[in-house]
Structures are given as C-alpha cells and as structure tokens.
C-alpha positions in Angstrom: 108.4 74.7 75.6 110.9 77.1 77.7 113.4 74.8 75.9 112.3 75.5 72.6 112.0 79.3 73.1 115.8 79.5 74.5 116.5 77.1 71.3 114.6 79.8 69.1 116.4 83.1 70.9 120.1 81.4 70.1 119.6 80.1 67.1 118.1 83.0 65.2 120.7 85.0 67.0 123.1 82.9 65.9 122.3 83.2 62.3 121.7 86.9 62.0 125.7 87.7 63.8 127.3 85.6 61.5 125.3 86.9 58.1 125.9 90.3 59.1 129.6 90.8 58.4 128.9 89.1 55.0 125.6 90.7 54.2 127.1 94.4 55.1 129.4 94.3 52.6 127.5 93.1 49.6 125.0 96.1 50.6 127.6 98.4 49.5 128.6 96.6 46.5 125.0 96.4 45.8 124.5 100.7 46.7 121.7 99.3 49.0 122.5 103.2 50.7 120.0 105.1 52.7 118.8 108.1 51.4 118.8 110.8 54.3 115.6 113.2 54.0 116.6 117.0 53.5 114.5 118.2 56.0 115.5 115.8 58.8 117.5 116.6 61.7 121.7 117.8 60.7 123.2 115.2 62.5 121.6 112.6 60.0 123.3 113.7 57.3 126.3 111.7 58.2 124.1 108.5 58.0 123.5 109.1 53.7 125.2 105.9 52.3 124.8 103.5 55.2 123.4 100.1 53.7 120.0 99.8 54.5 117.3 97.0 53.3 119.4 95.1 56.3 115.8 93.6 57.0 116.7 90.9 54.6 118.9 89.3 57.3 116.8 89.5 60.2 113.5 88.5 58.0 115.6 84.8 57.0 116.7 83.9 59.9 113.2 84.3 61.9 112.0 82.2 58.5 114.2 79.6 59.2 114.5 79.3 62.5 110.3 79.2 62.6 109.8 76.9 60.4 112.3 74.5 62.6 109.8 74.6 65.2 106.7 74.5 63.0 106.1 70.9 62.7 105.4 71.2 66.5 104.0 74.7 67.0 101.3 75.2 63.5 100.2 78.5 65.3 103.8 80.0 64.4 102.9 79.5 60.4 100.6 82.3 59.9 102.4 84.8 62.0 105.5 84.1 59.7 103.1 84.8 56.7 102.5 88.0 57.7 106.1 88.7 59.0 107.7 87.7 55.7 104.6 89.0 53.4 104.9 92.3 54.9 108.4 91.9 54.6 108.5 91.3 51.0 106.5 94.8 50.7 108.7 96.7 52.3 111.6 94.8 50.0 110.0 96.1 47.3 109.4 99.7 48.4 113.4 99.8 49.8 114.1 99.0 46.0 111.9 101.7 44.2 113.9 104.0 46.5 117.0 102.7 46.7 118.0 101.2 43.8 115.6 102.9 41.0 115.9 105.8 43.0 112.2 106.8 43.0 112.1 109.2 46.2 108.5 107.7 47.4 109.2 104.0 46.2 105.6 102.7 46.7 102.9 105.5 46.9 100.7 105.3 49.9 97.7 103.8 48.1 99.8 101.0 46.7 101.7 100.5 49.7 97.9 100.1 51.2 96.8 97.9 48.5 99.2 95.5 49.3 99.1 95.6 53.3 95.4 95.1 52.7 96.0 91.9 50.4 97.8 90.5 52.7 96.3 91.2 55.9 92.9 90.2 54.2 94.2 86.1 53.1 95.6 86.3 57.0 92.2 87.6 58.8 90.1 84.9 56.6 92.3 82.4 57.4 92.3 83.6 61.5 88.1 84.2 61.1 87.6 80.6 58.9 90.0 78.4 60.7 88.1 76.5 63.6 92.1 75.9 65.3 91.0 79.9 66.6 88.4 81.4 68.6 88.3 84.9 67.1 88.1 86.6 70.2 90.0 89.5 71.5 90.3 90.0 75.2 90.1 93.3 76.6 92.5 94.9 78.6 92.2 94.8 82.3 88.5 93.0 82.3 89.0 89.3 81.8 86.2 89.5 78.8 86.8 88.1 75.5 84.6 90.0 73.1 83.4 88.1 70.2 83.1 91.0 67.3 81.2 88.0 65.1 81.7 88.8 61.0 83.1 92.5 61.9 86.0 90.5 63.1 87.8 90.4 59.5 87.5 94.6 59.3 88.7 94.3 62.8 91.9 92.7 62.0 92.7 94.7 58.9 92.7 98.0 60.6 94.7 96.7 63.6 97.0 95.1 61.5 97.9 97.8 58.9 97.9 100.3 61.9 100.2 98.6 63.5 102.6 98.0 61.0 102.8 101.8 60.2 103.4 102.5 63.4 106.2 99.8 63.8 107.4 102.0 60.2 107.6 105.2 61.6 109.4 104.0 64.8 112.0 103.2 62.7 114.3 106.3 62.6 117.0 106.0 64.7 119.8 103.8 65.1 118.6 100.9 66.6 115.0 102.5 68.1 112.7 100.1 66.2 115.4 97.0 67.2 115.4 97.8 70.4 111.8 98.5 71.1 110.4 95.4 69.0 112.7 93.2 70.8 111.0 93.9 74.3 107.5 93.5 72.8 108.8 90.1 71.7 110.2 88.8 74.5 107.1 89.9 76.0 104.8 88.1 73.2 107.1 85.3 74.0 106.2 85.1 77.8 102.0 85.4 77.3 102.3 82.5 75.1 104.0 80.4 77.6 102.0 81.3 80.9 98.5 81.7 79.1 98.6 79.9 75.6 100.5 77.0 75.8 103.4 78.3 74.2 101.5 78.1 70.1 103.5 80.7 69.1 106.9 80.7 71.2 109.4 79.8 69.0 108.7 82.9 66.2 108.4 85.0 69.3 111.7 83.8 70.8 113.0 83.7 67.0 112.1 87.8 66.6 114.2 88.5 69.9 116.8 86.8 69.0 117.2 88.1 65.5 117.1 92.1 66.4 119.5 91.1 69.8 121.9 89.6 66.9 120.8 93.2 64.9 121.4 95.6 67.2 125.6 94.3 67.2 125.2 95.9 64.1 122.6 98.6 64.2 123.0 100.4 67.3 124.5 103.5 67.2 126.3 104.6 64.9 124.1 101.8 62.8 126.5 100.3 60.3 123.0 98.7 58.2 120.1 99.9 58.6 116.4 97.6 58.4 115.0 99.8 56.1 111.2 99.2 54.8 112.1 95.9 54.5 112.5 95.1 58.6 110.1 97.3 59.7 106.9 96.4 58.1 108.1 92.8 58.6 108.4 93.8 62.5 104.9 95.3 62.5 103.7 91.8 60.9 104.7 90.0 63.2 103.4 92.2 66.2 100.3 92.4 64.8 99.8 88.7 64.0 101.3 87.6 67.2 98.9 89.5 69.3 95.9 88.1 67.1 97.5 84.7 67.9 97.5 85.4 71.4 94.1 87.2 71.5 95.4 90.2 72.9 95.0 92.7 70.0 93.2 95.3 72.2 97.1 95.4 74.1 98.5 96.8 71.4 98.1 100.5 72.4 99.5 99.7 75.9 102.5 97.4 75.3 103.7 99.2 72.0 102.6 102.2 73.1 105.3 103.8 71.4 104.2 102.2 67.8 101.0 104.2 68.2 102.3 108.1 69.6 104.6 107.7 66.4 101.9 107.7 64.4 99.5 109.7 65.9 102.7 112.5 65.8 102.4 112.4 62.2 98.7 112.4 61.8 98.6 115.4 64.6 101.4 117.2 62.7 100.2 117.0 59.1 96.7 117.7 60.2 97.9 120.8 62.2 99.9 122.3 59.3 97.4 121.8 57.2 94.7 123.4 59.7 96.8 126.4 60.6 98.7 127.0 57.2 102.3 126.0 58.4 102.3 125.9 62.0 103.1 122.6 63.8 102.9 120.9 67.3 106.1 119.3 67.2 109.7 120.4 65.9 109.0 117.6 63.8 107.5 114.1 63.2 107.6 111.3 63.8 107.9 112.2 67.6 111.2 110.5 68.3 112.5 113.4 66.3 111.1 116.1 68.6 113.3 115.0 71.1 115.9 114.5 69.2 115.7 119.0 67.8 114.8 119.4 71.8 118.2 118.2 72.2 118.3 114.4 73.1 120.8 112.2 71.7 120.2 109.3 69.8 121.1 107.0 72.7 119.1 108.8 75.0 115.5 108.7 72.9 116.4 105.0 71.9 117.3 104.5 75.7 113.9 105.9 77.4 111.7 104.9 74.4 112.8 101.3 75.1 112.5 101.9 79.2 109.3 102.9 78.5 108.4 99.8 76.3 109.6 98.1 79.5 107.2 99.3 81.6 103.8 99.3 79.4 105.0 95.7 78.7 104.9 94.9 82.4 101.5 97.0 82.8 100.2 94.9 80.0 101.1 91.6 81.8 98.7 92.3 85.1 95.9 92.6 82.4 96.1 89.5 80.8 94.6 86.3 82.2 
C-alpha cells in the first residue's frame, strides 16, 4: 500500500509537469483569461489575463492516475465521482465567465442545484452501499455516531459546505494548492494507519497533482485553477473524509476552508445589518491580510503552516 501511494504521488505529478507547458499555452490561445474583480485588492490587477480553468489539468491526471489503482482500491471510485463531478461544475461556471463573458457564470441557486445533484447520487450510494458503515467518528472521543436515515441530509450539507469553502480559499497564487495538498497527504496517511489504505492512491494522486501545480501556480501564478480546480478540490475533501469516516474533522484539519467562509457569511451579514460597515477590510479573509499588509507569500505561507498543524492536531483524534 505505501508502494502504491508513492506510485500515485509520482505519477500524477508526473503527468500534471509535463501537460502544463503545453496546456498554458493553448489557455491563451483559447482567452481562458481571469477576470480580476474591481473591487479586489490593487496589486491583483496585474493578474487580469492569466489563464485560468488550469483545473482541467490537475482534474485528468488524478482521473487517470485513480482509475490505475482502482481495480485494487473500489473505495477510490466514488471519491473520483465527486472530484471530477464537481469538477465538471466548476468547468462549466469558468466558461459562462470566461468565455461567454457572463460576470456571475452560474448563479448561486444553479450552482446549488447542481452541487446538490451530485452530492445526492454520492450520499445514496455511501447510505445504500453495505461496502460502508455510515458512521462518522467524532473528534477526540473514539465514538462513531450512527445518524441512521438523517445520514443522506448529513452528507449534503457537509459536502456542498465544504466545497465552497475549498472555492473561496482559492484567491491567491497557489493558497488553495498549497493548503489542499497538506490535507491530502494527510487523508493519505489516515487511510493507511486506520483504513487499510481504501482510498490511498486518489489521496496520494491529489498531492501529487497540486505539488506538480504549484511549479506553475505559485506566485506570480502563470495559470490559475479557476472554478474548475477548486470545486473539484472540495470534492474530493469532502468525499475522502466520508470515506474515511472522519467528516466531523473537517473543521479542524481544513480549518482554513471553513473561516473563509464564515468571512463572507460574517461580512455580508454585517453590511447588511449595519448599512455598509464591515468586520473585515474585505472577504474572503485571506484578503484581510493581504489590505493589513501581508504579501501573497506570506498569507499562502502561514495559512498552509497552519493547515500543518490542525492536520497534526487532527491525527491524535483519530483512532
């Protein structure tokens, strides 16, 4: 199993490096260029034009690399149904905005619709399928609670909350790269020492892919994942950690998934509330630091640290 993760981490890296340099390129010929918000910090303004939907490459090379070790590992086919569905959603909503130029691409409520299809054929599949025990394990206790049928409403909030969150973490060069990396390496780990290994290879696939990213989108980002990447990211979190029965983690080892959106939820609800005042210089949080006078590296840098960290702290909790 160790084998087959270190297999998994080199291949997918592998794959991603060398489609890169060709897939940057036919970005631009294709005017796959990021659209840089108004409003957002100064310094970004410099980014406007830099090929985005670069999802597409990470998304195919943790498909192909999974399905490699699926024959062996089932467990890693429906968290690369979520990975790739959620994917294909935030395809779609890159294009509306990209291409057709529609400045909100999906709406929220489609957007939703969609997440909710999805998430609903995967928590059926997770609550029907006698392979899983529908448990979650709460953090810290050593109890597996057993939610019975309010496990499927379960799954579709965790899930779709999760995968926002892994959307708003995604704006800065290489933040959500970096930070989803760690949380798979750590998914990666718990299902070698406590799961015999079921979902391994997508896990070690995920790291492999953003370490192959990040050549390319750490800053200054020369392709940006877009929609596309991060929904597909927050997938596969979210599935992984049903997989693993550690869905309760989530707020502790992706922490950073879940302030992000609670700075936006906070922030709108505030402005609303007071009439225009706000909390934070603006949302998500990663862009308070960055007006408070952090640089790029330095939010990626100490976001990730601190991913580090709740990822260990998640570890002694899980038995």
């Amino acid at each position: 199993m160790y084998l087959d993760l270190v297999l998994s981490i080199f291949i997918s890296f592998a794959l991603v490096t060398i489609a890169c340099p060709f897939a940057i390129p036919e970005l631009h010929k294709l005017k796959f260029g990021q659209e840089v918000r108004d409003d957002g910090p100064k310094a970004h303004l410099k980014k406007q034009g830099t090929p985005t939907m670069g999802g597409i490459v990470f998304i195919l090379a943790i498909l192909l690399t999974g399905l490699i070790f699926a024959g062996r590992y089932p467990h890693v086919l429906p968290v690369l149904f979520l990975t790739v569905g959620f994917g294909v959603v935030g395809f779609v909503d890159d294009f509306l905005k990209v291409v057709k130029h529609q400045s909100e691409g999906f709406n929220p409520k489609q957007k939703f619709i969609c997440q909710l299809i999805i998430t609903t054929i995967f928590a059926i599949y997770l609550y029907r399928s006698p392979d899983y025990a529908n448990t979650m394990l709460v953090p810290f206790t050593g109890y597996y609670l057993d939610l019975g049928w309010l496990y499927i409403p379960a799954v579709l909030f965790i899930v779709t909350a999760t995968d926002n969150g892994a959307n708003f973490t995604d704006g800065l060069d290489g933040l959500c790269s970096s930070v989803t990396a760690v949380i798979a390496l750590f998914l990666a780990a718990v299902s070698l020492a406590f799961r015999g290994g079921e979902i391994t290879p997508a896990a070690g696939a995920v790291f492999g892919a953003l370490l192959g990213f990040l050549i390319f989108n750490a800053y200054p980002a020369k392709v940006f994942m877009g929609d596309t990447g991060s929904l597909a990211l927050g997938g596969f979190v979210a599935a992984a950690a049903f997989e693993l029965q550690i869905p309760l983690f989530i707020p502790v080892f992706a922490f950073i998934y879940l302030i992000e959106v609670l700075s936006v939820i906070m922030q709108v609800t505030y402005f609303k509330a007071t009439h225009g005042k706000r909390i934070f210089r603006m949302a998500p949080i990663h862009h308070h630091f960055e007006l408070g006078g952090w640089s790029e590296t330095k939010v990626v840098t100490v976001f990730t640290v601190v991913t580090i960290l709740l990822c260990l702290l998640s570890s002694l909790g899980i038995s």
